[in-house]
Each structure stands twice: as C-alpha cells, then as structure tokens.
C-alpha positions in Angstrom: 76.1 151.3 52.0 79.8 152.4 51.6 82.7 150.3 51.9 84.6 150.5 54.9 88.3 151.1 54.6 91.3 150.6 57.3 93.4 153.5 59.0 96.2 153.4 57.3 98.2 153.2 60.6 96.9 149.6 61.3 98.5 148.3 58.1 101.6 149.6 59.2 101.3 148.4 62.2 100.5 144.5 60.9 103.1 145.1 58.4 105.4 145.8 61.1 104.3 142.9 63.4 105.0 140.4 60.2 108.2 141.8 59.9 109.0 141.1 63.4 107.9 137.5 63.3 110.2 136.5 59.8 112.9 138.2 61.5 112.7 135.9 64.4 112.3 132.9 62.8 114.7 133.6 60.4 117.3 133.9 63.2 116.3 131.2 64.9 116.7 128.7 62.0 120.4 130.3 61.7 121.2 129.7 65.3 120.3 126.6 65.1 121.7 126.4 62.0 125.5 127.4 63.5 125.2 125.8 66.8 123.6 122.0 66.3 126.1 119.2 65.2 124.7 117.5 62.5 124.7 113.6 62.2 127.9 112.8 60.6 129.7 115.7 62.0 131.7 115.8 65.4 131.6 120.1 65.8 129.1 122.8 65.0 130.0 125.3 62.7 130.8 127.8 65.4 132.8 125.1 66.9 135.2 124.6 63.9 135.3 128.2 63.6 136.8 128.8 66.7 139.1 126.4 66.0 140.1 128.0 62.9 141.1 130.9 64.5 142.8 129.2 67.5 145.2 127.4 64.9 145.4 130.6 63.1 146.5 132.5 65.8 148.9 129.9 67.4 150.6 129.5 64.0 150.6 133.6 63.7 152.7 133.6 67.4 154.7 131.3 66.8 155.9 133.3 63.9 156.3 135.8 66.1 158.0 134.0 68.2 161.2 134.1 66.0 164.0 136.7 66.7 164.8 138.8 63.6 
C-alpha cells in the first residue's frame, strides 16, 4: 500500500490560516496592551501619549507665539 501524501496547496493554505490566527492574537494582546490602565497607573499608554504630544505642541506655539 503507498503512503498517501498532501496537495501541496493545502499546507499553504494551513500555513496561511496559522499565520492569520498569531497575527490576531498578537494584536490583540498589544491593544490591550496600549489601551488598559494597569493597577497602579492613572492613564493608558495611549493616554499619556497624547498627552505628550499635547504638552509638546502647546509648548511649541507658545514659542511661536513670540514676535521676532
């Protein structure tokens, strides 16, 4: 009796279908990751980003706020 052996095609195809499934919980876990507060912590990371760049870019019109 001879050993039967896949279609190449369908190995792609489960390769392809893992690959979907890491991606998604890989992105997940970093969503969750930037937007939960942690105990201890009053922001999420996206949080205190945006306020980074709201203090970044109130000090950066003040500036130009001066006349030369």
């Amino acid at each position: 009796m001879r050993p039967r052996h896949r279609h190449p095609s369908s190995s792609r195809r489960a390769q392809r279908g893992q690959v979907i499934a890491e991606y998604v919980i890989v992105a997940g876990i970093l969503a969750v990751m930037l937007f939960a507060t942690f105990p201890g912590a009053d922001r999420s990371v996206v949080a205190l980003l945006i306020k980074a760049f709201r203090d970044a870019w109130s000090t950066y019109s003040y500036t130009l706020s001066y006349p030369l």
